[in-house]
N, C-alpha and C positions, 0 to 999 in steps of 0.2 A: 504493500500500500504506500501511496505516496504523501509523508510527511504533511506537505502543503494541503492535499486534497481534505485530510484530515480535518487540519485547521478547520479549512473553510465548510466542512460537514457540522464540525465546532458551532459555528457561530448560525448555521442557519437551524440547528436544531435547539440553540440555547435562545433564539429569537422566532422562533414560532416560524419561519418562510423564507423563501429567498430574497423578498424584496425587503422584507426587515433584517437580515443579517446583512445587507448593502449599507443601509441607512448606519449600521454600527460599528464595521469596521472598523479596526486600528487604523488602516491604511485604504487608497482608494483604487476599488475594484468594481467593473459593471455587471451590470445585474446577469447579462449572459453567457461572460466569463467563468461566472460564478454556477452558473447551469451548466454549462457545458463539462467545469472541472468536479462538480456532484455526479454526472451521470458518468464520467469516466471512470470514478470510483465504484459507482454502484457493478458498470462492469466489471471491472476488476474482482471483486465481490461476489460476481454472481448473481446479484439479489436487489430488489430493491429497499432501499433504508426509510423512504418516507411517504405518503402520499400528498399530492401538489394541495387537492382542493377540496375538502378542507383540512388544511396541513395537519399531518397527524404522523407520527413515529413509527415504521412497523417493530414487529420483535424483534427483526435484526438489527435497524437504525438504534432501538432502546440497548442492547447490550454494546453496540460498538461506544451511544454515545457516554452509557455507564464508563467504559474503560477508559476512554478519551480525556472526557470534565476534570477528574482530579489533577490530570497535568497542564489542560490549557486554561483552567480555570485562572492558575496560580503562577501562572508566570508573568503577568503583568506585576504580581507581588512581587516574587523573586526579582523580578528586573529592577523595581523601587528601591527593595532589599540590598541588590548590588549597585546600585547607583551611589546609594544612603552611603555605604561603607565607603567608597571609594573618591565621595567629595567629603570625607573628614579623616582620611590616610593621605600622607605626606612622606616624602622620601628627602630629607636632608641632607649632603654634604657641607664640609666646610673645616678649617685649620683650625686647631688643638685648643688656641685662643679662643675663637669665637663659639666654641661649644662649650669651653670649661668655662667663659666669662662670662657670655650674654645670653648664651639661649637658654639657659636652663630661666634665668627673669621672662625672657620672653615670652616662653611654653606655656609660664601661668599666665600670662598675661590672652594668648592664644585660646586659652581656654574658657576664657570669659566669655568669648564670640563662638567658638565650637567646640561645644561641652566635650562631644565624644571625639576630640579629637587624636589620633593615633599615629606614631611617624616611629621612622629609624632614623640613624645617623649615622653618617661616614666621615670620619679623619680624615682626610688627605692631601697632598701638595696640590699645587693649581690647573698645573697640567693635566694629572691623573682625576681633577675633579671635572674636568671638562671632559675628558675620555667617559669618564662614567655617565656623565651628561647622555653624549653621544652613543653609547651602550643601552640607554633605558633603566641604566640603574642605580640611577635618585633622579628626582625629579627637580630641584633646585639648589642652587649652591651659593655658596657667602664666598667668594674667593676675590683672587689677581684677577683683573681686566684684563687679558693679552691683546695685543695689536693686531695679531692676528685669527684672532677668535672666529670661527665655523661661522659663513654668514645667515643661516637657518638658525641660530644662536640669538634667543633674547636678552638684555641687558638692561639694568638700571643702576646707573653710580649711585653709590652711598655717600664717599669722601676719599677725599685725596691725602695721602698719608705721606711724609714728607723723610725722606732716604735719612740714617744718620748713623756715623761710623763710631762702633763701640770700642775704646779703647783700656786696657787694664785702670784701675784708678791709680795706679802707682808710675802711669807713664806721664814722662813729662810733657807730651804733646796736647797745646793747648788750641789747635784748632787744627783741621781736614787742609786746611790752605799749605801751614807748613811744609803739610807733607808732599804738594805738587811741586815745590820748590826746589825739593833735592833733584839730583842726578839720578837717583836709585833709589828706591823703598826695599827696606831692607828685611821691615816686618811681614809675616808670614799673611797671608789674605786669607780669612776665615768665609767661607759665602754657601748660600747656596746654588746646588745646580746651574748650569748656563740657560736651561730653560724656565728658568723660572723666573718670575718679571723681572722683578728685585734686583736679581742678579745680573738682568739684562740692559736696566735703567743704570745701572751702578758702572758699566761697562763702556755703555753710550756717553755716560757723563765725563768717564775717563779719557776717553777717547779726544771729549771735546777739549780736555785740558793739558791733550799730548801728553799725555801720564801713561806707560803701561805699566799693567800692575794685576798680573794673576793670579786666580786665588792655590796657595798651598795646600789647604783643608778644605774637600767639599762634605758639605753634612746636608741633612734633611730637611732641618726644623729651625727658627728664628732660636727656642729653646739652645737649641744644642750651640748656635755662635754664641749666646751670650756664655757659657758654660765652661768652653773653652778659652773664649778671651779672658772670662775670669781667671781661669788659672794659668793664665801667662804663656799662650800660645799662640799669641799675633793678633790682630786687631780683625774686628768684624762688620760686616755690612751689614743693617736693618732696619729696621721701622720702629715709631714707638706704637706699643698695641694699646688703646685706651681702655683705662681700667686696671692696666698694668706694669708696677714700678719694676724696673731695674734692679740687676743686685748690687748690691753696695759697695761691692768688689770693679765693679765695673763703670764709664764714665761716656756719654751720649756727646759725640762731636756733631754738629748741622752738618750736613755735606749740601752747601751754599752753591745754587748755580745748575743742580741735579733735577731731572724733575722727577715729581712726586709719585708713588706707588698709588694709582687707581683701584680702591676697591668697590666691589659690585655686588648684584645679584644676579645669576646667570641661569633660564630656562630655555628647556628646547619644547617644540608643539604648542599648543594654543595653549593660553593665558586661563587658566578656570580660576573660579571662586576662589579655593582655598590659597592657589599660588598667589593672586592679587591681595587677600587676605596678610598674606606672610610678605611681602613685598612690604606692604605699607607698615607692618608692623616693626619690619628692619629700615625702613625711612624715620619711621618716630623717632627707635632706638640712637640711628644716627644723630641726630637731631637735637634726642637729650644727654648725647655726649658733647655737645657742641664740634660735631663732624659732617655740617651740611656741605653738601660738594655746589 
């Protein structure tokens, strides 16, 4: 038997005729479409399932439409069902910072607007958060703006965050200038990766200042430069995270002249509810950091 014909057996047995299951379709189908795809079932069948005038079910129509009802009854529910679920589940990525600092404030806050709201989260670098983007698995991310980001790629700036080179507290260098001046930097370059913006803005900036200067140490995570510079392993390239101090070990130089690390929110596919939802809610947040871009 054919799925479809079913259906449509569905709804002119649950509407008394063919011209009343017309009138109530989910979708738009003519009345002789609908005749013609009944009587290909009944052949199929064998039998006929109802009579036209005055409509009436025979025994066989009554036990097909017995087995039928309980499942096309409930699938308008089910459909609601999985609709419900799925505009208050959320997939988040986003760096170490912005999960251990703000979202966990946020989430309660999110929850004000969508009780049952439900989400995972993903750690990871900018790149690898865009990859996941592009995979379907998370559906919005807190990260680096790249320059070259997927142009099917949605975006909204949060704040421009401003490059600055962490040096031991114990070193005597008192500003980023100094150090264009030598001949040679002799200190070790703490950074992360070359794909990652930071590191690619930090490069660009070098560049403009005829300075080369490669990083010795690649690591992961803003964490791990400040970790290392602290314990007197060369100086590093970062950002300041708002919300979050420095260690005391360590000493924030401006890098004067650089431009700033764009951060954003990055979706791929149509813009729904809840994404728009969480957009504005990481606009507030900007906002009440005093981080309007």
């Amino acid at each position: 038997m054919n799925v479809h014909h079913l259906e449509i057996f569905y709804y002119v047995a649950r509407h008394g005729g063919i011209s009343e299951a017309v009138r109530n379709f989910p979708y738009g189908i003519q009345q002789p479409a609908v005749s013609a795809q009944i009587l290909q079932l009944e052949q199929s069948l064998g039998t006929r399932l109802f009579q036209r005038r005055p409509f009436q079910l025979t025994p066989a129509g009554e036990q097909l439409y017995a087995f039928i009802r309980p499942f096309f009854a409930k699938v308008g529910r089910i459909g609601a069902e999985i609709q419900d679920a799925a505009s208050t589940f959320i997939r988040i990525g986003a760096s170490g910072p912005v999960l251990h600092e703000h979202l966990p404030r946020m989430i309660v806050e999110l929850r004000r607007k969508v009780p049952k709201l439900r989400f995972s989260l993903l750690e990871a670098s900018a790149p690898d958060l865009i990859e996941a983007i592009n995979r379907d698995e998370i559906d919005i991310a807190v990260t680096n703006l790249h320059r070259s980001m997927p142009a099917d790629l949605h975006s909204r700036l949060l704040a421009r965050l401003p490059l600055t080179l962490l040096v031991p507290r114990q070193s005597k260098l008192r500003s980023a200038a100094d150090l264009w001046k030598r001949q040679t930097i002799d200190e070790p370059l703490i950074s992360l990766p070359g794909d990652e913006p930071i590191a690619a803005i930090f490069q660009r900036g070098l560049a403009k200042q005829g300075v080369e200067w490669l990083p010795s140490l690649v690591v992961s995570s803003l964490d791990l430069i400040e970790t290392y510079v602290a314990e007197g392993f060369g100086f590093g390239v970062s950002v300041p995270i708002p919300g979050v101090k420095h260690s005391a070990k360590v000493r924030a130089l401006p890098l004067t002249g650089f431009d700033p690390l764009e951060v954003g929110i990055i979706w791929g596919g149509r813009e729904s509810e809840l994404v728009r939802t969480l957009v504005e809610a990481f606009e507030k947040q900007a906002g009440a950091l005093g981080l309007g871009n």
